[in-house]
N, CA, C and O atoms as a GROMACS GRO file, in nm:
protein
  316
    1UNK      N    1  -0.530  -0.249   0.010
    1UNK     CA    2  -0.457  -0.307  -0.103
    1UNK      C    3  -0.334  -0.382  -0.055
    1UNK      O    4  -0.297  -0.497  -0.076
    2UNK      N    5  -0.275  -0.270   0.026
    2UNK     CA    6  -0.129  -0.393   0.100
    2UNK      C    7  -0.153  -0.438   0.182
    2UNK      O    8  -0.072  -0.525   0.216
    3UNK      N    9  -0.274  -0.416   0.272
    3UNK     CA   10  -0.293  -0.429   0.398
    3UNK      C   11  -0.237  -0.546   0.473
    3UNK      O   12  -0.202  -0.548   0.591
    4UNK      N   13  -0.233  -0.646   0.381
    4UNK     CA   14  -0.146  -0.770   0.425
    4UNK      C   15   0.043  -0.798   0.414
    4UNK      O   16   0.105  -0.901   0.439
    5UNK      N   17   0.086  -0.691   0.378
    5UNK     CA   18   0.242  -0.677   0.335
    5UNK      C   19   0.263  -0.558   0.446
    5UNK      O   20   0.201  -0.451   0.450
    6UNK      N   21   0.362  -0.600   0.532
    6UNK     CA   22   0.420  -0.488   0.678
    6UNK      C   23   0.518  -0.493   0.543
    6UNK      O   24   0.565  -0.588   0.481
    7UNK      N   25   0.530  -0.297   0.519
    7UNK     CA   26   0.620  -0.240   0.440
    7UNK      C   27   0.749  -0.211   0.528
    7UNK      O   28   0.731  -0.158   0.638
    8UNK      N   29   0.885  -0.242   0.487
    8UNK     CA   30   0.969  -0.167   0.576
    8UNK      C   31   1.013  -0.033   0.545
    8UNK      O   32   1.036   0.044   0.638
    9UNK      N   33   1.033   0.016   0.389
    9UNK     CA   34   1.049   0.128   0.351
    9UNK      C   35   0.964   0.119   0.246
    9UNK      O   36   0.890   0.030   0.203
   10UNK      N   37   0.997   0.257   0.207
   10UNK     CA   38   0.928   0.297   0.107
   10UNK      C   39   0.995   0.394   0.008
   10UNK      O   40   1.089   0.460   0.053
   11UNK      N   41   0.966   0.410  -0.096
   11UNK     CA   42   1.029   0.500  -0.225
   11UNK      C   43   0.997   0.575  -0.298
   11UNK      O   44   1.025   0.539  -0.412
   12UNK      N   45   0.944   0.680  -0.292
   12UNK     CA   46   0.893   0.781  -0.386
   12UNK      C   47   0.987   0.804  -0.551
   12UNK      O   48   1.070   0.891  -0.576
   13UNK      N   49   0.952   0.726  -0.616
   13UNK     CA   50   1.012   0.790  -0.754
   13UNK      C   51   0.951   0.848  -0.860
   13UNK      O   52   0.989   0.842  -0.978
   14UNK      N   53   0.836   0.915  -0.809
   14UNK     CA   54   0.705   0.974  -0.910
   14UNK      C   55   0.776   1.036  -0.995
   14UNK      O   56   0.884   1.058  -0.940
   15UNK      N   57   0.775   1.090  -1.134
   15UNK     CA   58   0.842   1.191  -1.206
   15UNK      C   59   0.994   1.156  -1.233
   15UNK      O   60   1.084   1.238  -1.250
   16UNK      N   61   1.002   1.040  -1.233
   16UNK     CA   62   1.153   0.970  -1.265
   16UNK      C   63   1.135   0.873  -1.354
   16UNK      O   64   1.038   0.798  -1.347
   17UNK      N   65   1.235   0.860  -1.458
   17UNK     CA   66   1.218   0.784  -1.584
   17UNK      C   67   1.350   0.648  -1.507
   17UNK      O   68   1.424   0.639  -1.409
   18UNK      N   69   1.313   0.571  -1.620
   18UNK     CA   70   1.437   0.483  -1.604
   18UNK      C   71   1.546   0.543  -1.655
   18UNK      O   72   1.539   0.633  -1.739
   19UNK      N   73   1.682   0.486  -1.597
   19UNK     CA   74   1.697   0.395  -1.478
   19UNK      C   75   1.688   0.443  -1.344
   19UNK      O   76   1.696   0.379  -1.239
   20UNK      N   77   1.672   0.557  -1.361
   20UNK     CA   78   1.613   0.587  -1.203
   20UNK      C   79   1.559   0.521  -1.046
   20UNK      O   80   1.591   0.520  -0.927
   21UNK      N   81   1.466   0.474  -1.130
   21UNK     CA   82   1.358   0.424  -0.986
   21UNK      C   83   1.449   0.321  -0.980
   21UNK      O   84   1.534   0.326  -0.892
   22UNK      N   85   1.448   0.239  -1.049
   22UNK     CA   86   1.560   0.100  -0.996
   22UNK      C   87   1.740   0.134  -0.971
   22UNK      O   88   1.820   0.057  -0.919
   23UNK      N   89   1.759   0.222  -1.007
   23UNK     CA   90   1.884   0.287  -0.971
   23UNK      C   91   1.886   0.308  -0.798
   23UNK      O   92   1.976   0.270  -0.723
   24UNK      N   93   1.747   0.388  -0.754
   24UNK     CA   94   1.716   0.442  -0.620
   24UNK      C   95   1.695   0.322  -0.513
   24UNK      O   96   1.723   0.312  -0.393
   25UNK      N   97   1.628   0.225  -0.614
   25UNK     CA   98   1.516   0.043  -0.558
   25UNK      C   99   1.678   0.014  -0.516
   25UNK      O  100   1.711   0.032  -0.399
   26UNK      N  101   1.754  -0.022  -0.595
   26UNK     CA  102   1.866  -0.091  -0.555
   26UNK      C  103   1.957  -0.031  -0.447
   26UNK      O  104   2.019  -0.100  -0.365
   27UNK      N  105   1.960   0.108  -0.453
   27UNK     CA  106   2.018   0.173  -0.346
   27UNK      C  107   1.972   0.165  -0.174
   27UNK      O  108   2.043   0.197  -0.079
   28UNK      N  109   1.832   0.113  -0.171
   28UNK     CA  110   1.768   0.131  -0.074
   28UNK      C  111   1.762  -0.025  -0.060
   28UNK      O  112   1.783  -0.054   0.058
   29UNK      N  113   1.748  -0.100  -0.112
   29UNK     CA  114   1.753  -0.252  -0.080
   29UNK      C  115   1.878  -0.271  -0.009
   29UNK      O  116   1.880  -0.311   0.107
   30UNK      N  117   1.991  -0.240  -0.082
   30UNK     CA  118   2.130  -0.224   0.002
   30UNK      C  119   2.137  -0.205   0.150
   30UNK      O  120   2.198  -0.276   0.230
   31UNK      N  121   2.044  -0.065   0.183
   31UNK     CA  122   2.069  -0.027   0.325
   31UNK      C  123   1.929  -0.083   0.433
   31UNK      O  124   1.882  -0.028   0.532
   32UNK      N  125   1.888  -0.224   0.359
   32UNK     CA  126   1.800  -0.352   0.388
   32UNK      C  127   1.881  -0.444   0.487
   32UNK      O  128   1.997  -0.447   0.528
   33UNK      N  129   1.760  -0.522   0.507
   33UNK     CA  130   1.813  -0.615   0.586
   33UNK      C  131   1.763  -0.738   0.493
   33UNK      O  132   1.678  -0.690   0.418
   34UNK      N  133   1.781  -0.904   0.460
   34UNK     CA  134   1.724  -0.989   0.370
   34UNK      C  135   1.568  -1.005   0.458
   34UNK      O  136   1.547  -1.007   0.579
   35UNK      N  137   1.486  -1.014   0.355
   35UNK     CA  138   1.370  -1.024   0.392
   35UNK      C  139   1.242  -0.895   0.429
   35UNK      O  140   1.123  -0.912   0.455
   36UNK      N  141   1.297  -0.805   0.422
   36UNK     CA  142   1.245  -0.666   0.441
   36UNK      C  143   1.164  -0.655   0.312
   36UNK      O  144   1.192  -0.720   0.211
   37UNK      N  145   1.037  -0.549   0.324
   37UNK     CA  146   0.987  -0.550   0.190
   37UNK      C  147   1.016  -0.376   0.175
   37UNK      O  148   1.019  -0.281   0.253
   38UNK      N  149   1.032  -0.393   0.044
   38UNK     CA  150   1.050  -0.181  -0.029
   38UNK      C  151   0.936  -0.168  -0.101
   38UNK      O  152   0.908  -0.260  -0.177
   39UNK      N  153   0.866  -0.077  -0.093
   39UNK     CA  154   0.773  -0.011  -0.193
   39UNK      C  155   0.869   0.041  -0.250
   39UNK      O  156   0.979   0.064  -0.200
   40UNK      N  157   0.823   0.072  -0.392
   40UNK     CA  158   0.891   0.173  -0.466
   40UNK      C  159   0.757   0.208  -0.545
   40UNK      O  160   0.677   0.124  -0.586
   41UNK      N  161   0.745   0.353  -0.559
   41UNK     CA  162   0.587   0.441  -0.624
   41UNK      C  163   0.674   0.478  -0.762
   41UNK      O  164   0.790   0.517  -0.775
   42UNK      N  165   0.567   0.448  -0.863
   42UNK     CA  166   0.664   0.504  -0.931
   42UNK      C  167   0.572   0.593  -1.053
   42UNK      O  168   0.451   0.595  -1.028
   43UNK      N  169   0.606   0.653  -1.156
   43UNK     CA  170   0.496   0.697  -1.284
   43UNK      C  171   0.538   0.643  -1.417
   43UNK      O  172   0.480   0.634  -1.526
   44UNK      N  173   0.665   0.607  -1.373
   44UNK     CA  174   0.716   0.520  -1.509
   44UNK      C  175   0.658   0.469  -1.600
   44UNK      O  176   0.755   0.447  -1.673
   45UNK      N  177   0.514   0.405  -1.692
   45UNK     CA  178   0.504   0.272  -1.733
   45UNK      C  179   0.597   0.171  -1.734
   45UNK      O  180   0.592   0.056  -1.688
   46UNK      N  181   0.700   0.243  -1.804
   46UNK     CA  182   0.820   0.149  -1.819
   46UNK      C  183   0.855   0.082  -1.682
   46UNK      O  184   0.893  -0.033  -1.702
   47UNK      N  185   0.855   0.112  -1.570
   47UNK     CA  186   0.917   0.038  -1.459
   47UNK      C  187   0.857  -0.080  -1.435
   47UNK      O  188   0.927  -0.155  -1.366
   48UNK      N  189   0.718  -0.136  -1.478
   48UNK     CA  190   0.658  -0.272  -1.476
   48UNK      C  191   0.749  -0.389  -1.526
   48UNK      O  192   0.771  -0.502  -1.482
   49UNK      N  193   0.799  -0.310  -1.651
   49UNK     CA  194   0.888  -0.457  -1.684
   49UNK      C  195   1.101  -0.426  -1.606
   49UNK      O  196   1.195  -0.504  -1.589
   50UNK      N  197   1.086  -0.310  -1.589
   50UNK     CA  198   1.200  -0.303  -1.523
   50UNK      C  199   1.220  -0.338  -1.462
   50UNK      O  200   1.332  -0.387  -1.446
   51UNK      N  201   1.076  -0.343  -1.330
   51UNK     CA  202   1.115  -0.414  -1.219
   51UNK      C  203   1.165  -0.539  -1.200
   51UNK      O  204   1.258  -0.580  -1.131
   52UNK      N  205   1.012  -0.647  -1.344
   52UNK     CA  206   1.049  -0.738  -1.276
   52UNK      C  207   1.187  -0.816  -1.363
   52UNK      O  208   1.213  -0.934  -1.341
   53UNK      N  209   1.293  -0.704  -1.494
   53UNK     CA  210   1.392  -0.802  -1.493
   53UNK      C  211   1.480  -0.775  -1.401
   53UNK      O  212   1.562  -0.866  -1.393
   54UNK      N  213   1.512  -0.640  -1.286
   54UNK     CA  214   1.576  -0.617  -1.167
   54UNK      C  215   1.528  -0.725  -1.092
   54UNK      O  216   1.620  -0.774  -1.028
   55UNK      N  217   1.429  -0.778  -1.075
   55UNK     CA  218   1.411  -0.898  -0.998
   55UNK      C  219   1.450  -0.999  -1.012
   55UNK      O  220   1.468  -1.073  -0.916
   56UNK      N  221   1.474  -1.035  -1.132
   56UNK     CA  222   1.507  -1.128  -1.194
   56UNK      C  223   1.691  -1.085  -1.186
   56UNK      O  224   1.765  -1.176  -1.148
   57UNK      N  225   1.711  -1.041  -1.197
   57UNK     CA  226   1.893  -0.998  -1.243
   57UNK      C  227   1.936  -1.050  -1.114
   57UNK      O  228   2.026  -1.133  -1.103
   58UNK      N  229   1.863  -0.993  -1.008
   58UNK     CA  230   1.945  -0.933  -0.879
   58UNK      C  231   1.865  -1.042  -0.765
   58UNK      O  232   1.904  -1.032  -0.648
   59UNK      N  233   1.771  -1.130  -0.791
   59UNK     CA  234   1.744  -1.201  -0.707
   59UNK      C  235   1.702  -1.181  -0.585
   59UNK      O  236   1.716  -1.268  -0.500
   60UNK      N  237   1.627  -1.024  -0.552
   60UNK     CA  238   1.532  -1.023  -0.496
   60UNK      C  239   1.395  -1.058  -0.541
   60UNK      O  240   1.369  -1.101  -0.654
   61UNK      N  241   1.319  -1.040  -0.459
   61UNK     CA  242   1.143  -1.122  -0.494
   61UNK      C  243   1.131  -1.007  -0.497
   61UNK      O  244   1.179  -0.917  -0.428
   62UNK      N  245   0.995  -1.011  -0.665
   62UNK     CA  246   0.909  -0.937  -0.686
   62UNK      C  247   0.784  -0.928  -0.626
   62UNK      O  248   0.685  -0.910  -0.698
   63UNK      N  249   0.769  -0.940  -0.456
   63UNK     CA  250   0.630  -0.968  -0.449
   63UNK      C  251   0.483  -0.935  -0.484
   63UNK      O  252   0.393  -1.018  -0.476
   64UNK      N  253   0.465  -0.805  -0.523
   64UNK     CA  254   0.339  -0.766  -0.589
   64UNK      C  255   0.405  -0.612  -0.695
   64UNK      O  256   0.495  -0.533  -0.669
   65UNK      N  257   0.323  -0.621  -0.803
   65UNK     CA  258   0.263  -0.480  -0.876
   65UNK      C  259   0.200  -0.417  -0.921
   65UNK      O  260   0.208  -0.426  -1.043
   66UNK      N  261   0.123  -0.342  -0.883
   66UNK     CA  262  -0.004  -0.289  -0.951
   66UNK      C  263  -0.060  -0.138  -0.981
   66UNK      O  264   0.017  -0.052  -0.941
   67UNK      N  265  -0.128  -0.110  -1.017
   67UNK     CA  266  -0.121   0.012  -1.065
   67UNK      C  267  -0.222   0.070  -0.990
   67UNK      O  268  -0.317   0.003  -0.948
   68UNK      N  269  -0.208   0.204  -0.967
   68UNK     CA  270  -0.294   0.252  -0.871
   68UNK      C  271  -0.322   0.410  -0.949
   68UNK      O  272  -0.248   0.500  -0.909
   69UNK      N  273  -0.410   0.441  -1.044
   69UNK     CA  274  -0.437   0.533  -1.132
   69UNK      C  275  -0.276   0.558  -1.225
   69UNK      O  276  -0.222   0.468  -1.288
   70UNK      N  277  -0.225   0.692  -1.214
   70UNK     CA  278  -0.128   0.702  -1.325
   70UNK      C  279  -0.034   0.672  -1.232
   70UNK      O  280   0.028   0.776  -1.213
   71UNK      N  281   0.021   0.562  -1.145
   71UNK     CA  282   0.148   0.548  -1.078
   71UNK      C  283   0.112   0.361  -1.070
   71UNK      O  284   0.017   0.284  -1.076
   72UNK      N  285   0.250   0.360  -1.054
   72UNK     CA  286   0.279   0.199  -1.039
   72UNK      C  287   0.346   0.169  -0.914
   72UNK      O  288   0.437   0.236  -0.864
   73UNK      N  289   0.302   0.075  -0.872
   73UNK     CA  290   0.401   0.028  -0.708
   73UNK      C  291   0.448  -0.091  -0.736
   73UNK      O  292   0.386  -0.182  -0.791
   74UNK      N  293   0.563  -0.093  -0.697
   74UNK     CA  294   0.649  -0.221  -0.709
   74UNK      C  295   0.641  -0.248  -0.546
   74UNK      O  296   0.650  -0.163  -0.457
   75UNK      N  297   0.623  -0.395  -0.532
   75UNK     CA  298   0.726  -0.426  -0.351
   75UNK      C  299   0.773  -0.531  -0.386
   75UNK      O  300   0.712  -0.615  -0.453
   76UNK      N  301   0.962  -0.549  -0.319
   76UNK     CA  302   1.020  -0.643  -0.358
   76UNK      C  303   1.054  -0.672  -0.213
   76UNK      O  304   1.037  -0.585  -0.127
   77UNK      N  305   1.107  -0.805  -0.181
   77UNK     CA  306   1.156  -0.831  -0.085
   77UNK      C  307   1.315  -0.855  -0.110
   77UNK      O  308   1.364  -0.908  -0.210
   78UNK      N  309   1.360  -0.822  -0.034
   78UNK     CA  310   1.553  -0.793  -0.021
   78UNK      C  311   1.585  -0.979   0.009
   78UNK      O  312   1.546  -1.055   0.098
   79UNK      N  313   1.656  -0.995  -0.090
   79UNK     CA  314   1.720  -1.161  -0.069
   79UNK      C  315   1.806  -1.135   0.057
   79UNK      O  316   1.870  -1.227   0.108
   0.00000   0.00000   0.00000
């Protein structure tokens, strides 16, 4: 599925509501370098559109999201 995206980190936020996961996304983008990609796992529904207005707010790239049974993966790349 990612096989083509070298992840640099990754984020477990299973069992976390908003604002959480993007509370954690933003914390970990921080200790990024620009251009790095983050998974973030999440169970949210809600984090689909969270992500992408954090993407939008904050001007990292949303590069992919998709759902993988009851969890959602975000990967963004760090501006």
């Amino acid at each position: 599925m990612d096989n083509d995206l070298s992840i640099d980190k990754e984020i477990d936020t299973r069992g976390l509501n908003c604002p959480l996961p993007i509370l954690k996304a933003k914390k970990a983008l921080g200790d990024m370098d620009s251009g790095q990609l983050l998974r973030v796992v999440s169970t949210d529904p809600g984090s689909m559109r969270d992500f992408q207005a954090f993407a939008k707010q904050t001007g990292n790239e949303l590069v992919q999201q998709n759902t993988a049974g009851a969890e959602f993966i975000h990967v963004l790349r760090r501006r």
